[in-house]
C-alpha positions in Angstrom: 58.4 3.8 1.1 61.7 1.9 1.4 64.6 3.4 3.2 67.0 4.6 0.5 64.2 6.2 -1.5 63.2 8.3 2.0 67.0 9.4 2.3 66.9 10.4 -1.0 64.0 12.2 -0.8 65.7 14.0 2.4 68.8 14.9 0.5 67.0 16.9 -2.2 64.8 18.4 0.6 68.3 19.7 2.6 69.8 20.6 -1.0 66.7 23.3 -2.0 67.0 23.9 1.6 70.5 25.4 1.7 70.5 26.8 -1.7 67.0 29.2 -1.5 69.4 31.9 -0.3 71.0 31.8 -4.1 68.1 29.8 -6.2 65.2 31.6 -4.7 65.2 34.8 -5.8 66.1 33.3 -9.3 62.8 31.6 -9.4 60.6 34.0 -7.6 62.2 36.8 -9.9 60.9 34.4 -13.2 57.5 34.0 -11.7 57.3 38.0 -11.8 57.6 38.6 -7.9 58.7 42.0 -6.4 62.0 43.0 -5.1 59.9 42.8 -1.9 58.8 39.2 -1.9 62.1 38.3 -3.0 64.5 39.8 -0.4 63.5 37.7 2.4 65.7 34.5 0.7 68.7 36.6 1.2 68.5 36.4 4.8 69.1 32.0 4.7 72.6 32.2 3.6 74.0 30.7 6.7 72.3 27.6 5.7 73.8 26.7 2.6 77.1 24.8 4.0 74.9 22.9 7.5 72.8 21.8 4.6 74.9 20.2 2.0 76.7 18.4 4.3 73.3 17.0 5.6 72.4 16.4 2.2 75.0 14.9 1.1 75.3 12.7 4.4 71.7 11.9 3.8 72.7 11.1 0.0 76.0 9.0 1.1 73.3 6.9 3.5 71.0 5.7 0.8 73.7 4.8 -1.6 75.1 3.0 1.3 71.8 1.2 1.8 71.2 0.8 -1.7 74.4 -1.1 -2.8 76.3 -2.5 0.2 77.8 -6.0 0.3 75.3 -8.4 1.5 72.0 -6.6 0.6 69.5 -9.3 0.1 67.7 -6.9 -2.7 71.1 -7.0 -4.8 71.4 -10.5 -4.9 70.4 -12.2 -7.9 68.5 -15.4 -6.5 66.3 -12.4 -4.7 65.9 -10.3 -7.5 61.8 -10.5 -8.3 61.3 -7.0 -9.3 64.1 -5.6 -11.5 62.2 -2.8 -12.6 61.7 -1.4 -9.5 65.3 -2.2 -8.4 66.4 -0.1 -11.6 64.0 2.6 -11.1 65.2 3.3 -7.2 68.9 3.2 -8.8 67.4 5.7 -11.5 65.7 8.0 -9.0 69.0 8.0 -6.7 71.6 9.2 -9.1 69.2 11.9 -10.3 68.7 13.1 -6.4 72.6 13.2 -6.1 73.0 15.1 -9.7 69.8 17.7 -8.2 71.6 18.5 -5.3 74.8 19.0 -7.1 73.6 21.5 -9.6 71.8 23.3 -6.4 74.9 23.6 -4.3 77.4 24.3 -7.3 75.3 27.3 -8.3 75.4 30.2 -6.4 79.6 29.8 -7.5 78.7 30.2 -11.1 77.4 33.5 -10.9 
């Protein structure tokens, strides 16, 4: 697994991280959980700001790493896959968007 996929990867994992305080009861409450089961996710609000500026640090990262100056992937006499190149591009703005929506929620209620 190449590096900006990984940070990627850890971005949405920090953004679901520090947003189960606000998301999780949302979900466990659809999947027909108790008041019970779903009180514990209260308890990680002091998460939610540690982990979207990890998230979004991890998400700044790959971006870095995915179109810097000088990136011998972004050239176009080393360009052998460009499906692959799109698809990594692809799966990096839809991490950032992910992590967006999970962080801007618990405002909207």
């Amino acid at each position: 697994m190449n590096k900006e996929k990984l940070t990627g990867l850890g971005g949405i994992t920090a953004a679901v991280l520090g947003s189960v305080c606000c998301v999780g009861p949302v979900i466990l409450g659809g999947l027909g959980f108790g008041v019970g089961a779903i009180s514990f996710a209260r308890d990680f609000g002091f998460l939610h700001l540690p982990m979207m500026v990890l998230a979004f640090l991890l998400l700044g990262t790959a971006f870095y790493i995915r179109y810097r100056k000088g990136n011998k992937e972004n050239s176009l006499a080393c360009e052998v896959v460009p499906r692959k190149r799109k698809r990594n591009g692809t799966f990096l703005w839809i991490a950032t968007g992910l992590a967006l929506i999970l962080f801007i929620y618990p405002y909207l209620r």
